[in-house]
Structures are given as structure tokens and as C-alpha cells.
N, C-alpha and C positions, 0 to 999 in steps of 0.2 A: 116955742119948742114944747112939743106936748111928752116929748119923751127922753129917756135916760139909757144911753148905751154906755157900760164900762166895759171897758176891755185887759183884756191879759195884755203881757208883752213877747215873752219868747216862744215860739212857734203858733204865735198867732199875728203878731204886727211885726216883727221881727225876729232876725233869723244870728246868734249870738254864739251858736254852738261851738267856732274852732276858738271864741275866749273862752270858755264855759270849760273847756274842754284840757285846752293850753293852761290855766288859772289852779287846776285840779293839778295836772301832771308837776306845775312846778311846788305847790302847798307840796304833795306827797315826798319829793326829792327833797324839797329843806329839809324835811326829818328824815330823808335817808331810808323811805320805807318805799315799798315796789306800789308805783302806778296801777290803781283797776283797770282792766277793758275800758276802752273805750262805752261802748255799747253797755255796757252794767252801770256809767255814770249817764248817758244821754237817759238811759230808764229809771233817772230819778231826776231829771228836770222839771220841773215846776213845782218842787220840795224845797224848805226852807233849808240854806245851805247845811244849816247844824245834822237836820234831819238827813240830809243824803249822806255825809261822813258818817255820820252813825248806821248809817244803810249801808255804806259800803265797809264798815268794819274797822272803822278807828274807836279808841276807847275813849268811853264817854268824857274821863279827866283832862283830854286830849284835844277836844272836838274844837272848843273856840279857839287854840293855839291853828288847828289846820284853817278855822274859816279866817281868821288876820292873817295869814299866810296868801290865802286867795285870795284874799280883799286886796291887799298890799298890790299882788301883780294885775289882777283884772281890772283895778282903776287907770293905770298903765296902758292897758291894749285894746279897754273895751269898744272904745269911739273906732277906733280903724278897724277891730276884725269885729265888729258886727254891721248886718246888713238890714236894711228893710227887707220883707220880704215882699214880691211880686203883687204889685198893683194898693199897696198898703197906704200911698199916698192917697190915691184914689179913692180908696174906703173911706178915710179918714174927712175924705171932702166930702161925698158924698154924705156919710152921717154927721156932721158937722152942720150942714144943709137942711135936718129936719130935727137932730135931735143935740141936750148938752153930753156933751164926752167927759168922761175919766177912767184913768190909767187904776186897776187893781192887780198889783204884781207881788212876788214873794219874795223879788230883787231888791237890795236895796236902795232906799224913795232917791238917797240923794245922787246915788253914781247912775240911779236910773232917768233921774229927770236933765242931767248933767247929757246925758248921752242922746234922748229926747232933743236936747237945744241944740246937740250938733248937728243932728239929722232935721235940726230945722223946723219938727213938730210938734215941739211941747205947746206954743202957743194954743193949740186948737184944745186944747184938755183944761179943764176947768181945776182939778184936781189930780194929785198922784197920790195912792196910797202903796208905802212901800212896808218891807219887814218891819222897820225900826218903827214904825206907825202902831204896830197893834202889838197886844199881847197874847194872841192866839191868830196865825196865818192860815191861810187856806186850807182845808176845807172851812174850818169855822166861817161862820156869817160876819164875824167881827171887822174885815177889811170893807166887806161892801158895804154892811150899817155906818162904818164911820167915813166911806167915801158920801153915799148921801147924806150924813146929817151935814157934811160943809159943802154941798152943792146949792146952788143958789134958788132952783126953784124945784117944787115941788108936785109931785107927779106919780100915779100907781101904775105906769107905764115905764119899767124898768129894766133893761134885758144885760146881761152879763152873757158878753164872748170868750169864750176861751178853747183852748186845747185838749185841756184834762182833763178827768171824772172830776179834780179838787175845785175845778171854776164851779163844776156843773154843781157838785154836793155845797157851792157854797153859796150859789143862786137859790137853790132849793132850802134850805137855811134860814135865808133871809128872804124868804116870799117873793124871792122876783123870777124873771122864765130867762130861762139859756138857751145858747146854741152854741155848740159842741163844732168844733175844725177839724179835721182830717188831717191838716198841712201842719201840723205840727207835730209832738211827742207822743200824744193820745193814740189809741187805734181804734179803728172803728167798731171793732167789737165791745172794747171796754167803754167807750161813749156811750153806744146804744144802750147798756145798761145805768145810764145815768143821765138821759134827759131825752126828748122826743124829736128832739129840732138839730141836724145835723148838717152840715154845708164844706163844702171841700174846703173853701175861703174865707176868710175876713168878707170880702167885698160880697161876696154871696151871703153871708151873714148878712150883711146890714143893707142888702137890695132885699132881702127877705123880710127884713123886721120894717123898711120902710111900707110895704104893701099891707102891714098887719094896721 
């Protein structure tokens, strides 16, 4: 295996958003404060949870009280309301087939690798790096430096998938090359300003990098 694909999770291998969503609505109602928009929490998806409460306007003193809140329900629902999305198993063989895999998400490692063995896929990932893993999450380079310093073999062929400008700014970081998905959170404007290599898919991602 001459090369190294890490991947994001949610709207790039999987699709989470009515827990992400439902997890959010019920944290806000324990304290009895009025639910965001939908749409103003899906626009901070790929943000560490503390970060979007505070993006969405709870106070700081406040913040880890709302994320154990969402912790509490989302370990509860995460396995049934979240999906693969479309053709993700496929990807996953595919790049499996030429290069080692690991998981770089800003979810956390352990309800995410938890959720990985339901859907049956963790085995194919060498590694999960999750929040609880580093002390500075995406964008920083700190999650993909410390996915490859425990990957098994060694390689300057390294590409990190994801969805967001934060995959792209944190490949760019840590010296390795991206590609940016369309099918998730990202848009394709804010993409194009944060890496060259852009693909509607996962599977197009990594039919792309196998040709490289």
C-alpha cells in the first residue's frame, strides 16, 4: 500500500444529520431555551460541538452543560438515524484495495467508532481519530499528524477527504493534498477557495486519487 487516504465522517461517508439535528433540539429544550433553525445548526456541521453552541449563541459558562446534554441523547439514536451515504461501502472497498484507510472526524472517537461497527465498517480503518484524541480539532493539522504518527506504514502519499474548507485547511496544514465533496455540508464555492481537487463523491474521490 503505497498510500494513505483519511477520511471525514459526516457528509462525506455518512449521512447523520436527523441525529445531529434531533440531539441539538432536545440539549436546547432541557434548559428550556428556544431551538435554532434547523439550517443555522446544519451550517456548522463539521465544528467541534462546543464550537457550534457557541456559534449558535449559548454562553460560554453554558456550553459543555448543552454538549452532555447532546451527548446523553445522540448515543441513544445515533446507530438507527444515521445512514451511509450512497455508494460509501463501495468507496471504502475500493480504497481499501490500493491504499491504508483512517477515520479523521471532529465527532466523538468513541460513539463514532461504536457506530462504524454497527454499519459493519470499522474493520477497514486502521485508525479513528476523534475530538477526545487531540487538543486542537480541525482545522488544525493536529488530528491528521496524530492519525499518521499510529498508522502502520509510512508513505508521502497522503490525501485527506472531506467535505469542509476545515478537512481542506487541515490537509493543507499538515503537508498532505485534499479533495473537497460537494455531497455534504461544504459548498462548492467555499471549497474551491480551499483546495484544487474537488468531486461530487467519496467514490469519485478515491477513483480519482487511485489514478494519481
Amino acid at each position: 500500500m503505497d498510500k494513505i487516504i483519511l477520511f471525514d465522517l459526516d457528509g462525506t461517508l455518512i449521512d447523520s444529520t436527523e441525529a445531529i439535528l434531533e440531539s441539538f433540539t432536545m440539549a436546547y429544550r432541557h434548559f428550556g431555551e428556544k431551538v435554532p433553525d434547523a439550517e443555522r445548526i446544519k451550517a456548522q456541521i463539521g465544528h467541534p460541538l462546543d464550537s457550534m453552541f457557541l456559534t449558535l449563541g449559548v454562553k460560554e459558562n453554558k456550553v459543555w452543560d448543552y454538549v452532555a446534554a447532546y451527548k446523553a441523547h445522540y448515543r441513544k439514536i445515533s446507530c438507527a438515524k444515521t445512514t451511509l451515504l450512497p455508494q460509501a461501502k463501495e468507496t471504502i472497498e475500493l480504497a481499501k484495495s490500493f491504499a491504508t484507510l483512517a477515520v479523521v472526524t471532529t465527532k466523538t472517537a468513541k460513539y463514532s467508532i461504536e457506530l462504524l461497527e454497527h454499519m459493519g465498517i470499522m474493520h477497514h480503518f486502521e485508525v479513528l481519530i476523534g475530538r477526545e484524541d487531540v487538543e486542537n480539532p480541525k482545522p488544525h493539522p493536529e488530528p491528521i499528524e496524530k492519525a499518521l504518527l499510529k498508522l502502520p506504514c509510512v508513505t508521502n502519499k497522503v490525501w485527506m477527504i472531506g467535505d469542509t474548507c476545515m478537512d481542506m485547511m487541515a490537509a493543507k496544514a499538515a503537508n498532505v493534498e485534499s479533495v473537497g465533496l460537494t455531497c455534504g455540508y461544504g459548498t462548492l464555492e467555499s471549497l474551491s477557495e480551499c483546495t484544487d481537487n474537488i468531486c461530487e463523491n467519496a467514490y469519485e474521490a478515491v477513483t480519482f486519487i487511485a489514478k494519481i
